[in-house]
C-alpha positions as a printed Julia matrix, in Angstrom:
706×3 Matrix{Float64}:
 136.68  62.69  -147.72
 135.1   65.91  -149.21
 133.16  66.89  -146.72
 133.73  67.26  -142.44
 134.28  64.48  -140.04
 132.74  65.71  -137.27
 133.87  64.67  -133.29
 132.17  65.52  -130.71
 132.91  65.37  -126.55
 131.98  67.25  -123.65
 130.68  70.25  -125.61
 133.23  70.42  -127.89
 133.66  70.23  -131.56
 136.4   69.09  -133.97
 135.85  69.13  -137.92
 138.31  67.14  -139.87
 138.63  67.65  -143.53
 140.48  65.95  -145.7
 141.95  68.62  -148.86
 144.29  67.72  -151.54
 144.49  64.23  -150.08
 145.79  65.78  -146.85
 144.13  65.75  -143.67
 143.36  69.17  -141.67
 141.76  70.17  -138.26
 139.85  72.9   -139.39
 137.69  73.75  -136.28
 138.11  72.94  -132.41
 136.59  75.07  -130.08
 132.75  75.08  -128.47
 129.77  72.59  -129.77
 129.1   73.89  -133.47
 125.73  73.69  -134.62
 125.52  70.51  -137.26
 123.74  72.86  -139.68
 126.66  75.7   -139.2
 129.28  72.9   -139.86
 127.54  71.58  -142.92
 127.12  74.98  -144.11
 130.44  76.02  -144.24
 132.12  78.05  -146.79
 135.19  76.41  -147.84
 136.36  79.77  -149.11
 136.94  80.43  -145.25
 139.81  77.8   -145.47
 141.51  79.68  -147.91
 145.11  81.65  -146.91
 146.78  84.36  -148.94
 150.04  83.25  -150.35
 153.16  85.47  -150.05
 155.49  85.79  -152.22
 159.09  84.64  -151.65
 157.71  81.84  -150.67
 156.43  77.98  -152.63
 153.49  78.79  -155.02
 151.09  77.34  -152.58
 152.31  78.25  -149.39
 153.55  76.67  -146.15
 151.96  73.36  -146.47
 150.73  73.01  -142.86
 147.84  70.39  -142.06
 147.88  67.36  -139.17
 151.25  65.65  -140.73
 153.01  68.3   -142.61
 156.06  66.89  -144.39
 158.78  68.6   -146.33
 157.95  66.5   -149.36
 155.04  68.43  -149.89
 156.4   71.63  -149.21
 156.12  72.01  -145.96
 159.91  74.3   -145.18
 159.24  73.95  -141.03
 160.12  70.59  -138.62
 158.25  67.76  -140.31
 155.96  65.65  -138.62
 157.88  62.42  -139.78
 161.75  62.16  -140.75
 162.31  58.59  -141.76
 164.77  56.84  -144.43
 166.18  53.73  -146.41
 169.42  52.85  -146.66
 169.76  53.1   -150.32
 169.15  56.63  -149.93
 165.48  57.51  -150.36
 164.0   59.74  -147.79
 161.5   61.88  -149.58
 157.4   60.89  -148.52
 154.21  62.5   -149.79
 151.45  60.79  -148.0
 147.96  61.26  -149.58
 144.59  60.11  -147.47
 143.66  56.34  -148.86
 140.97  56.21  -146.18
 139.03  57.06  -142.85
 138.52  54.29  -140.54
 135.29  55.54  -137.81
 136.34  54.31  -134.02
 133.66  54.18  -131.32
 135.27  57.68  -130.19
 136.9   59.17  -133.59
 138.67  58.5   -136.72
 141.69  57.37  -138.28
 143.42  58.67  -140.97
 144.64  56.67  -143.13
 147.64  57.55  -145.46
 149.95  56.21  -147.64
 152.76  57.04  -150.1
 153.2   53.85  -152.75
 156.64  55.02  -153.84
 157.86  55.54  -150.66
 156.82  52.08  -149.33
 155.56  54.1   -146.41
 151.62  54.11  -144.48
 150.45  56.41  -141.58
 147.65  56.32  -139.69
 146.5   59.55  -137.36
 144.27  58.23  -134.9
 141.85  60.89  -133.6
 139.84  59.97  -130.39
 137.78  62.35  -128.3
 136.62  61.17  -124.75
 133.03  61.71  -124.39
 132.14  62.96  -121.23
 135.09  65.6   -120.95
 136.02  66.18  -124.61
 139.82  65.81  -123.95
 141.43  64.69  -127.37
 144.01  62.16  -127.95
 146.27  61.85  -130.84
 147.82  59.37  -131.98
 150.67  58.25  -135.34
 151.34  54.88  -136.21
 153.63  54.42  -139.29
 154.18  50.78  -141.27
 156.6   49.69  -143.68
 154.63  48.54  -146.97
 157.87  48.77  -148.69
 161.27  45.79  -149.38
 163.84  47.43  -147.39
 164.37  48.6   -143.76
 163.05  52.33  -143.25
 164.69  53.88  -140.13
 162.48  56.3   -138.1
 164.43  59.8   -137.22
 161.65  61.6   -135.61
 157.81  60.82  -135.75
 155.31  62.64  -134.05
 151.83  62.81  -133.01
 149.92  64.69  -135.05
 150.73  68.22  -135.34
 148.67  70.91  -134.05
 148.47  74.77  -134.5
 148.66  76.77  -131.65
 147.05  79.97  -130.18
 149.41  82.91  -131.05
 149.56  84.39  -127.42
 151.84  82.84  -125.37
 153.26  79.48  -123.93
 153.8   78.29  -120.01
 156.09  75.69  -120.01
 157.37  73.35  -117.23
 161.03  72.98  -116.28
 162.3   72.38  -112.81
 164.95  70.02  -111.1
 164.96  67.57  -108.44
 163.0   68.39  -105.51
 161.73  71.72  -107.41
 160.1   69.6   -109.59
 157.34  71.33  -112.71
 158.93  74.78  -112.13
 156.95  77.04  -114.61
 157.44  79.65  -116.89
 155.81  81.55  -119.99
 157.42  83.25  -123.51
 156.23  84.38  -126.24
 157.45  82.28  -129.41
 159.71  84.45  -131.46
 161.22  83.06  -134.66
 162.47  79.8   -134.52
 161.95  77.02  -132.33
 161.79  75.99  -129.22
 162.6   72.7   -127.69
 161.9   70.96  -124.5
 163.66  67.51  -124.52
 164.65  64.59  -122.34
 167.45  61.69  -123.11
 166.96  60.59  -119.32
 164.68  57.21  -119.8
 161.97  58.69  -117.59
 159.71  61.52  -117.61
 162.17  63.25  -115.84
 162.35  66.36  -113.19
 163.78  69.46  -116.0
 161.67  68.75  -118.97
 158.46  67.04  -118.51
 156.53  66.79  -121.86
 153.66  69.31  -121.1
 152.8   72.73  -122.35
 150.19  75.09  -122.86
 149.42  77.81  -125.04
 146.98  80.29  -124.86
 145.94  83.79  -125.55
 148.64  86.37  -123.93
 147.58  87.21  -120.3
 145.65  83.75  -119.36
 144.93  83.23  -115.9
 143.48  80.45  -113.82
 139.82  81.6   -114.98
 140.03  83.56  -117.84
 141.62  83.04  -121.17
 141.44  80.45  -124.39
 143.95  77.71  -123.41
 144.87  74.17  -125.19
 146.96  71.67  -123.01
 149.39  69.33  -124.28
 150.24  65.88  -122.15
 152.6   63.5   -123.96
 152.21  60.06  -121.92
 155.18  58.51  -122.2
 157.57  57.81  -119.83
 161.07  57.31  -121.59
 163.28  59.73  -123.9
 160.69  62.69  -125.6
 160.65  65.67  -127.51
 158.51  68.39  -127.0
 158.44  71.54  -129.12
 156.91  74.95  -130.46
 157.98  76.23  -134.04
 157.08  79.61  -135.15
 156.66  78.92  -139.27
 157.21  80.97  -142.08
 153.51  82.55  -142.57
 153.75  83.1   -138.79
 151.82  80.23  -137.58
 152.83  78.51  -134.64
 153.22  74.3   -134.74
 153.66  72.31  -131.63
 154.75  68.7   -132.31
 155.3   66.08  -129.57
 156.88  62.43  -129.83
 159.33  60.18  -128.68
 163.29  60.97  -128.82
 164.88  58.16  -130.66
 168.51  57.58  -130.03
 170.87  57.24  -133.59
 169.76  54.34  -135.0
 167.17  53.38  -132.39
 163.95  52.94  -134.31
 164.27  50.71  -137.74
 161.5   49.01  -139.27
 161.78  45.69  -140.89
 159.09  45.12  -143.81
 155.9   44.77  -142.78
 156.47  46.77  -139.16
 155.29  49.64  -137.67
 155.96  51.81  -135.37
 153.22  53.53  -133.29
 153.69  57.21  -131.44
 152.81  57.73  -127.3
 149.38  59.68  -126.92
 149.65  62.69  -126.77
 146.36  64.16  -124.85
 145.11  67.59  -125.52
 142.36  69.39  -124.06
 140.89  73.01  -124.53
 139.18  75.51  -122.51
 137.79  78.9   -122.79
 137.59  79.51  -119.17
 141.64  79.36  -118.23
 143.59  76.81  -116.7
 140.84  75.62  -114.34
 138.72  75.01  -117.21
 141.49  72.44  -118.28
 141.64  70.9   -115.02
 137.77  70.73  -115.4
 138.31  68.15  -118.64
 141.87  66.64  -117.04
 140.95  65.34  -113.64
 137.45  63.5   -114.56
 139.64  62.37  -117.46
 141.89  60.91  -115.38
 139.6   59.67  -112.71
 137.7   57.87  -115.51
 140.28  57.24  -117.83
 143.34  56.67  -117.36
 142.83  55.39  -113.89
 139.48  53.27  -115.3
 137.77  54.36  -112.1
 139.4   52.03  -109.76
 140.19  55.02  -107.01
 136.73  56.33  -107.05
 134.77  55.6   -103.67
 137.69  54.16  -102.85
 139.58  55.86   -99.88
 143.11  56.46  -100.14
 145.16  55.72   -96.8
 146.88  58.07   -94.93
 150.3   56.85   -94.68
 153.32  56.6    -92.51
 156.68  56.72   -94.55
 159.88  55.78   -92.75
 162.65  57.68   -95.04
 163.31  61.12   -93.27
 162.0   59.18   -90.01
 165.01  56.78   -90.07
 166.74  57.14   -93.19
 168.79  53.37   -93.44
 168.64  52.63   -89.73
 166.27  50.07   -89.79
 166.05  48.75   -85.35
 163.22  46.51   -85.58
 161.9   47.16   -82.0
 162.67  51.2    -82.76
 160.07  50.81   -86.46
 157.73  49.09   -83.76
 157.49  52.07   -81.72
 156.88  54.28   -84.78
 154.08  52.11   -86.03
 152.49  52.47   -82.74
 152.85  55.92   -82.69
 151.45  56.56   -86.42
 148.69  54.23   -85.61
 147.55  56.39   -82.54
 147.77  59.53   -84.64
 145.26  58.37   -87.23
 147.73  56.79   -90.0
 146.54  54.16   -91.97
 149.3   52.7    -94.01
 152.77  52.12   -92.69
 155.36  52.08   -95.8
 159.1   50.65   -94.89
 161.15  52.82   -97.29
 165.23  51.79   -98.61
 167.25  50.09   -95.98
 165.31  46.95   -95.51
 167.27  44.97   -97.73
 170.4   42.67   -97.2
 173.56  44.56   -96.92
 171.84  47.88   -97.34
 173.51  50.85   -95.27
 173.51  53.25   -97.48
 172.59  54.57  -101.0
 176.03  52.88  -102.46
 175.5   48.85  -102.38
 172.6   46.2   -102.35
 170.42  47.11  -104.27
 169.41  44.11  -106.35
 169.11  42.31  -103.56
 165.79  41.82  -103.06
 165.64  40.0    -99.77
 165.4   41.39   -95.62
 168.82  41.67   -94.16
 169.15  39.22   -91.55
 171.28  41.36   -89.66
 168.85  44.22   -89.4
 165.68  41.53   -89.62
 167.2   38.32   -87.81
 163.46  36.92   -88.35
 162.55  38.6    -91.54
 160.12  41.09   -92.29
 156.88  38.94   -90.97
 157.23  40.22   -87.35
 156.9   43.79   -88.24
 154.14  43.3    -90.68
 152.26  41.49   -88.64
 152.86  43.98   -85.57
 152.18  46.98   -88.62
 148.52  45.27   -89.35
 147.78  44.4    -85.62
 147.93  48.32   -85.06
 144.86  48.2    -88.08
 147.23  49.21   -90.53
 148.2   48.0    -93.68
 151.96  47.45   -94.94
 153.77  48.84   -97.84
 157.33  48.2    -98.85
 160.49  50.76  -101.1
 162.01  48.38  -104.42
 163.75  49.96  -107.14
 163.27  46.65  -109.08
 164.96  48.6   -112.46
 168.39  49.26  -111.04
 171.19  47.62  -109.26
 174.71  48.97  -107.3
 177.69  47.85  -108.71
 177.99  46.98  -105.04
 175.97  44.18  -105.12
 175.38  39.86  -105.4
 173.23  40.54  -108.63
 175.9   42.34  -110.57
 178.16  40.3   -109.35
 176.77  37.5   -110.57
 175.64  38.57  -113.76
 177.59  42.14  -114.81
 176.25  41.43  -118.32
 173.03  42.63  -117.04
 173.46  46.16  -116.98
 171.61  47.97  -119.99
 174.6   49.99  -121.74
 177.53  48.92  -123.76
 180.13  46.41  -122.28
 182.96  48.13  -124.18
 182.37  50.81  -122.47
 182.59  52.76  -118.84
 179.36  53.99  -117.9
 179.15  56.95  -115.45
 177.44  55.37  -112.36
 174.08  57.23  -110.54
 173.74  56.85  -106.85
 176.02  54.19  -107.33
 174.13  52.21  -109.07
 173.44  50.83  -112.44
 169.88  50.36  -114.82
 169.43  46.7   -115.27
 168.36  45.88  -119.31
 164.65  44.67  -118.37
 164.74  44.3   -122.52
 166.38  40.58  -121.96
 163.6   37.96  -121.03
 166.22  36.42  -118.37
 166.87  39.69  -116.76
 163.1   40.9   -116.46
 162.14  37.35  -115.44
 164.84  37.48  -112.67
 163.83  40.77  -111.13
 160.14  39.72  -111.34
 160.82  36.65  -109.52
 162.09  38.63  -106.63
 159.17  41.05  -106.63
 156.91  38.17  -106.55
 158.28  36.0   -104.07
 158.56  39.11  -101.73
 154.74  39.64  -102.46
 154.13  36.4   -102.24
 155.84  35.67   -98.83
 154.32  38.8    -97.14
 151.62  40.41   -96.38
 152.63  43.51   -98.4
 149.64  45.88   -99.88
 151.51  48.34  -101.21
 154.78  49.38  -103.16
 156.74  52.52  -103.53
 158.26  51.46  -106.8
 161.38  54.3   -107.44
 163.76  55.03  -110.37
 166.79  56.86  -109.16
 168.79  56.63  -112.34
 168.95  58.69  -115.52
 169.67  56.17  -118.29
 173.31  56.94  -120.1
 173.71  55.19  -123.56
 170.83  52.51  -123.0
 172.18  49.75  -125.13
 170.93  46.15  -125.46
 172.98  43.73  -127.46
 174.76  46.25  -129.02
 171.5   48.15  -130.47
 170.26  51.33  -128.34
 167.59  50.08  -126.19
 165.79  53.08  -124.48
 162.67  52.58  -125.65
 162.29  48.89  -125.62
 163.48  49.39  -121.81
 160.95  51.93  -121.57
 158.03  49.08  -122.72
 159.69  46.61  -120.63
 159.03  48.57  -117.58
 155.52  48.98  -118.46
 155.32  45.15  -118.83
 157.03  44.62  -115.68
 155.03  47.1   -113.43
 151.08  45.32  -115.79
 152.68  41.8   -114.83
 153.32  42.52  -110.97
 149.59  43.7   -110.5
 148.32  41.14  -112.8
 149.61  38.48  -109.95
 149.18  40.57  -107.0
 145.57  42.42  -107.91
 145.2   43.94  -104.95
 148.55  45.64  -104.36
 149.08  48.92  -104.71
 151.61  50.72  -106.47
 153.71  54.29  -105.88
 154.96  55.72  -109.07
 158.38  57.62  -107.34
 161.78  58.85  -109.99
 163.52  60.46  -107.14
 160.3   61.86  -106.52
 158.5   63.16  -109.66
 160.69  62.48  -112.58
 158.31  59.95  -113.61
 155.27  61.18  -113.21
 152.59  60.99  -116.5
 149.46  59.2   -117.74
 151.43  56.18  -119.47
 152.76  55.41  -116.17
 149.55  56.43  -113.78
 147.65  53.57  -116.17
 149.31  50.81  -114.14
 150.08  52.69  -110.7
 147.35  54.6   -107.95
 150.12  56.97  -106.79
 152.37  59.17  -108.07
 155.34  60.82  -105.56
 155.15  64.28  -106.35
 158.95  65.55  -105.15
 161.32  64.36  -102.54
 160.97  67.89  -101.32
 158.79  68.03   -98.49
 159.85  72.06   -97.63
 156.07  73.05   -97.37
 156.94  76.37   -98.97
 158.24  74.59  -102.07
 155.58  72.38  -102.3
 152.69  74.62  -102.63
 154.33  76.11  -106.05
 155.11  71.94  -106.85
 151.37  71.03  -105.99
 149.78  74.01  -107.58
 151.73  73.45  -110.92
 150.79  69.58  -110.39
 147.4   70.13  -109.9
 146.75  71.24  -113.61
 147.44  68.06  -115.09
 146.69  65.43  -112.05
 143.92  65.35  -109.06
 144.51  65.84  -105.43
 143.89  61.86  -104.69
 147.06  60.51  -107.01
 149.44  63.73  -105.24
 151.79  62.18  -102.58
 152.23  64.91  -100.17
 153.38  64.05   -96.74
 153.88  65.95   -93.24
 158.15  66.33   -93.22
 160.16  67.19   -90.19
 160.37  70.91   -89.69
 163.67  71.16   -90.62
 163.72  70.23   -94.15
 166.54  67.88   -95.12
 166.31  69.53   -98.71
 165.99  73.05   -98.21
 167.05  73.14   -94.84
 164.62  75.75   -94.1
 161.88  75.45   -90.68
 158.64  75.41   -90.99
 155.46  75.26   -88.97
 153.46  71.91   -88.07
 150.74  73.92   -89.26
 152.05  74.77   -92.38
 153.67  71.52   -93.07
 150.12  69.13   -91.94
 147.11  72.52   -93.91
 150.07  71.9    -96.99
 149.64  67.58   -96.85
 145.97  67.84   -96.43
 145.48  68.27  -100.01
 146.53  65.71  -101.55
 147.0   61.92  -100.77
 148.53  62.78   -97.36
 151.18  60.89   -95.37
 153.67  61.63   -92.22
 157.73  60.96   -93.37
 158.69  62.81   -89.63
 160.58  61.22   -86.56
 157.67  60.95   -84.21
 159.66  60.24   -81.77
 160.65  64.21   -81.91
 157.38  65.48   -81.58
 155.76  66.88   -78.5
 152.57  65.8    -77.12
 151.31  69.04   -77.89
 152.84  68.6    -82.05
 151.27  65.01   -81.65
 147.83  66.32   -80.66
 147.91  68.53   -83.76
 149.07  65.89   -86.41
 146.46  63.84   -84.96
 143.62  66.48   -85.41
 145.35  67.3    -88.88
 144.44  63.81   -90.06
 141.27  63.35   -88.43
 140.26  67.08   -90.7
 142.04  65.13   -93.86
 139.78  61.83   -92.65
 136.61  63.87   -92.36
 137.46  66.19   -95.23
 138.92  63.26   -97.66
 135.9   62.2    -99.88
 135.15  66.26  -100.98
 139.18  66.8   -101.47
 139.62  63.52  -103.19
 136.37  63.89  -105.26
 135.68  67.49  -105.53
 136.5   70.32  -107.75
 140.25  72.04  -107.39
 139.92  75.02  -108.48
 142.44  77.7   -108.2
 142.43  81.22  -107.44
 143.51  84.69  -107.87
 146.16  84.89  -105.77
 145.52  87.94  -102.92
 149.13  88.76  -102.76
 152.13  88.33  -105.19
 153.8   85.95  -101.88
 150.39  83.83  -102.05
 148.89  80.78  -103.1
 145.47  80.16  -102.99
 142.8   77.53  -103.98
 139.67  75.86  -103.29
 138.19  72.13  -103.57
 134.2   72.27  -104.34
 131.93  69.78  -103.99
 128.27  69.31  -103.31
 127.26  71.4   -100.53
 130.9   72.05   -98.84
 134.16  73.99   -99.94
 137.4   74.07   -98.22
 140.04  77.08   -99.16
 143.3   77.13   -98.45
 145.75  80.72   -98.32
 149.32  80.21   -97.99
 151.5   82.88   -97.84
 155.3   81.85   -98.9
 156.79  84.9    -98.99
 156.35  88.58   -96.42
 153.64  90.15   -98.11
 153.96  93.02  -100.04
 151.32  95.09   -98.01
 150.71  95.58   -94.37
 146.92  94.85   -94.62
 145.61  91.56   -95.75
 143.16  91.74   -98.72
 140.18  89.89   -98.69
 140.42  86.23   -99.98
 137.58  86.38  -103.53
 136.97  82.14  -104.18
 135.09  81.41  -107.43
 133.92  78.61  -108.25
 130.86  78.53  -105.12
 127.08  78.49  -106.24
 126.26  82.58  -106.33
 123.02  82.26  -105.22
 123.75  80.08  -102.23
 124.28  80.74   -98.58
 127.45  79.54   -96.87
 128.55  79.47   -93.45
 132.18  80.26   -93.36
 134.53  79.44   -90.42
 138.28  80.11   -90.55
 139.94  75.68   -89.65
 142.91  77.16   -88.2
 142.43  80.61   -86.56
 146.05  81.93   -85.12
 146.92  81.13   -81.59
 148.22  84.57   -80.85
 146.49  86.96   -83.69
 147.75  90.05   -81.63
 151.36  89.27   -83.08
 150.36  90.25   -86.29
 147.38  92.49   -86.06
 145.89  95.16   -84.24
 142.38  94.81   -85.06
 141.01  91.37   -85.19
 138.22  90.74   -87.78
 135.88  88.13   -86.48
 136.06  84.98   -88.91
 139.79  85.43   -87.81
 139.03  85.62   -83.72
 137.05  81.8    -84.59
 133.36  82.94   -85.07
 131.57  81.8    -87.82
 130.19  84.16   -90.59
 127.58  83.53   -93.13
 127.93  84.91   -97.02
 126.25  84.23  -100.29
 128.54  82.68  -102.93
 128.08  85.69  -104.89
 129.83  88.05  -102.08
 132.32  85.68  -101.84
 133.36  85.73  -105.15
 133.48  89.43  -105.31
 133.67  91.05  -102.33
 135.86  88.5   -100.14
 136.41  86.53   -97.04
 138.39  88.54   -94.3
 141.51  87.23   -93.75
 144.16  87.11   -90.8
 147.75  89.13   -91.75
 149.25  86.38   -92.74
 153.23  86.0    -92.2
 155.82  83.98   -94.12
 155.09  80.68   -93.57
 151.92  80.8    -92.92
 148.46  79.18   -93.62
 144.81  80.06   -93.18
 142.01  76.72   -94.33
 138.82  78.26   -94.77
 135.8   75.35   -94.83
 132.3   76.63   -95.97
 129.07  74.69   -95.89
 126.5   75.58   -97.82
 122.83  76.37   -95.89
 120.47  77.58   -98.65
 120.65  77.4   -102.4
């Protein structure tokens, strides 16, 4: 391939080249002109070779490998037992998809052939990239590390995402220095301190300014995620699965095929990525099956009842949720037979007749009688040691029998990699689907997998497909049920795993304060609709920090918003409020769940602000976590609104006693509606109330004029 391959999706460019029978991404930025691209000066390829270094340089393209003198992390490590391990792929072909190419190289000698797939979605140019590698050669080749195709970075900085359980994609930036850096996971799930996402953009980038490129590795097991300053000073990023010693060997004739990693690029800052991510996802990854479609408000029992499950007392609840507005009431752990706490049961996948002398029927059919529908907790990948399934069949845990595995929650991962295993658990999934009339599960994963071994071979990524299989054939029987991705709230949250789900749990931490950093940080990969974000008690049971109703209802609103509270706690005044705070959601919910999130400038260092667009309305929230650093409020600037249109601005929430906080009173704050252009609003500002730690202000704005 002499000259360009050429890609082209929502107004942006790739050219492809193929030099030295090695592939290169020469160009990806804004649309290029065809004639500009066919123009080209190859002499503006060229790099100046320093000395102390190989005659020809660092030999960086798509797949570098050290064979070809490439001195940084190679894209692919792989090796025979006889000894050889040295490959220099050269390009043998390009293969045109209906949205890219693939690359197709192979190395003879080696007994070795990789293919770089190269797709670019259409309609919001987001890139996916894709290795598979085959064994064309007479002896096993075992796979160290393979990767998706490399990329070069911009040489500003990097925000990465770290975090822990219920603190969930915690970020933070660096600049690469020498070396590398790693971000890596050996859990068996996405997991809660190293989710496989970065980006990297010039130094300083902000929500709307700034050249950023995203990286999303969709994959849901063991990863590896790094940045690698090289040699010349170029920065690599190279993502992939983590394969554990001996994991991934290919037989002749196999192959071996990388997760996609998705990539998108913006000039306009991190919104700009969320502008290409969230249609992508909507359209994608989802297929479209959650557009026009509106998602439930829910009722969650966890932090209602925890595992005391009183029939009569869950009746009351339901009746309460229903009269508040919920939609969808989800029974959460404690259901099942001998289940009284996180220590023994589970794996057995039937109603306890204590707690449920008549099974589960009564209260579904009292749940859907209220106009609700019913969704049901399984953790259908893990069992207690405590329980009839282990009891009956301890071979089934997925480790080594030899061994003592450390236990999580009490409890152990079953190996869904053995057809008798995954066909047991499935059975029990389906015949509790099949009994009930159940439309929705919270499927959870409390476990981090510890030496994930299957028949004395490490398993992790088998078990990894295997849960994918499961989770396609539950909905392929039961179409119409929903499913909750939950891994002790987000440690399995990516687009592998939103293909075959409609929800993802977010973070067990329902602190409000927390979760506006959690659902800000969230919000760059993911749209509002998939977010779980529920109303908690106002004492949080992870933080154990108060909070507001307000606060706690203004925070749920955006996102797919549910109650997990004792109702039975609240006053009539606090259940008048959670009622009108669902109603808004209600009224609100097709703009929120369809618009555009875009997020803003934050007012105050203790802030977080942002705004969902759509056609004709906005709505802005204003949270203040922390005591401001000023005594005045600044004016809240939103971008994102049509600059030559008129809006009519109201403040949602206005303060019940402003006095406490202010002397003077602007009037959008005392409740009177105000009307502004979207061009003053941008750059001039919305007054805003003095806001205090821990507290909210939802602006809505209709638009009256273009």
């Amino acid at each position: 391939m002499s000259a360009h391959a050429r890609l082209e999706g929502g107004g942006e460019t790739l050219l492809i080249s193929v030099r030295g029978g090695r592939p290169h991404l020469d160009y990806w930025g804004p649309t290029l002109p065809t004639a500009q691209s066919q123009a080209l000066d190859q002499r503006l390829l060229e790099r100046a070779g320093a000395h102390g270094m190989l005659d020809a340089g660092e030999a960086f393209d798509l797949f570098p490998e050290a064979g070809v003198g490439f001195t940084g992390t190679p894209a692919l490590q792989a090796w025979r037992p006889s000894g050889g391990f040295v490959t220099q792929l050269t390009h043998r072909e390009t293969r045109t998809t209906p949205q890219g190419i693939d690359l197709v190289l192979a190395d003879d000698r080696a007994g070795v052939e990789a293919t770089l797939a190269v797709h670019v979605e259409p309609a919001t140019g987001v890139v996916e990239f894709r290795s598979r590698i085959r064994n064309v050669g007479r002896e096993p080749l075992r796979l160290d590390w393979v990767s998706c195709p490399a990329l070069e970075l911009f040489d500003g900085e990097i925000m990465a995402f770290g975090g822990r359980w219920a603190r969930e994609l915690d970020t933070y930036r660096f600049r690469p220095g020498p070396g590398l850096w790693a971000s890596e996971a050996r859990t068996g799930r996405t997991s809660h301190h190293a989710p496989p996402f970065l980006i990297a953009g010039e130094t300083g980038f902000s929500e709307n300014h700034g050249e950023v490129l995203a990286l999303h590795l969709a994959w849901s097991g063991d990863h590896r995620l790094f940045v690698e300053r090289l040699r010349d000073g170029r920065l690599q990023a190279q993502a992939g699965e983590l394969f554990w010693p001996g994991e991934m060997v290919l037989d002749p004739g196999s192959a071996y095929e990388t997760p996609s990693l998705f990539a998108a690029r913006s000039s306009d800052g991190l919104n700009g990525l969320s502008d290409r991510l969230h249609p992508f996802v909507r359209d994608q990854i989802l297929g479209g099956r959650l557009r026009e479609k509106a998602r439930p408000v829910h009722f969650n029992t966890w932090e209602a009842i925890y595992f005391h499950h009183d029939p009569s007392e869950l009746k009351a609840l339901a009746e309460t949720a229903a009269a508040a507005g919920v939609e969808r009431f989800v029974l959460d752990d404690g259901w099942f037979r001998g289940r009284d706490d996180d220590t023994a049961a589970l794996g057995d996948w039937s109603p306890d007749p204590i707690k449920y002398p008549d099974g589960l029927g009564p209260l579904i059919a009292h749940v859907r009688g209220l106009g609700m529908t019913f969704g049901l907790w399984v953790e259908p990948e893990m069992a207690n040691a405590d329980s009839d399934l282990l009891r009956r069949h301890p071979d089934w845990i997925l480790g080594d029998p030899e061994r003592v595995q450390p236990l999580g929650r009490g409890q152990f991962v079953l190996d869904l990699t053995r057809s008798e295993v995954f066909d047991a658990i499935f059975a029990q999934i389906d015949d509790l689907l099949s009994g009930h009339a159940i439309d929705y599960l919270k499927w959870d994963m409390n476990r981090d997998l510890t030496h994930p071994a299957s028949r004395g071979r490490p398993a992790s990524h088998e078990q990894t497909l295997a849960v994918y299989r499961l989770i396609d054939r539950v909905r392929a029987a039961h179409p119409g049920v929903e499913i909750e991705a939950c891994a002790s709230g987000g440690g399995r949250a990516d687009y592998e795993i939103l293909r075959r789900t409609d929800r993802i749990w977010t973070s067990d931490c329902n602190d409000p304060i927390e979760r506006q950093a959690i659902q800000q940080a969230f919000s760059i990969f993911f749209p509002p609709e998939i977010m779980g974000s529920h109303v908690g008690p106002s004492a949080s049971h992870t933080t154990a920090r108060t909070s507001s109703l307000d606060l706690r209802a203004m925070t749920a609103l955006f996102g797919h918003m549910g109650v997990e509270a004792d109702l039975r706690t609240l006053s009539a005044r606090e259940l008048n409020a959670l009622k009108a705070a669902i109603s808004l959601h209600k009224f609100l919910r097709p703009l929120i769940h369809g618009g555009r999130l875009i997020r803003q400038a934050r007012p105050d260092p203790g802030a977080i602000a942002f705004m969902v667009a759509g056609d004709g309305r906005a709505l802005a929230s204003l949270a203040q976590l922390e005591t401001p650093r000023f005594n005045a409020a600044a004016p809240l600037r939103l971008a994102g609104l049509d600059p030559e249109a008129l809006y009519e601005v109201r403040l949602v929430n206005p303060p019940a006693r402003p006095e406490a906080a202010m002397k003077q009173i602007p009037a959008l704050v005392r409740g009177e509606t105000l009307a502004a252009t979207g061009r003053w609003i941008a750059h001039a500002g919305l007054p805003t109330p003095i806001l205090r730690a821990g507290e909210i202000a939802i602006f809505q704005l209709d638009r009256i004029t273009r």
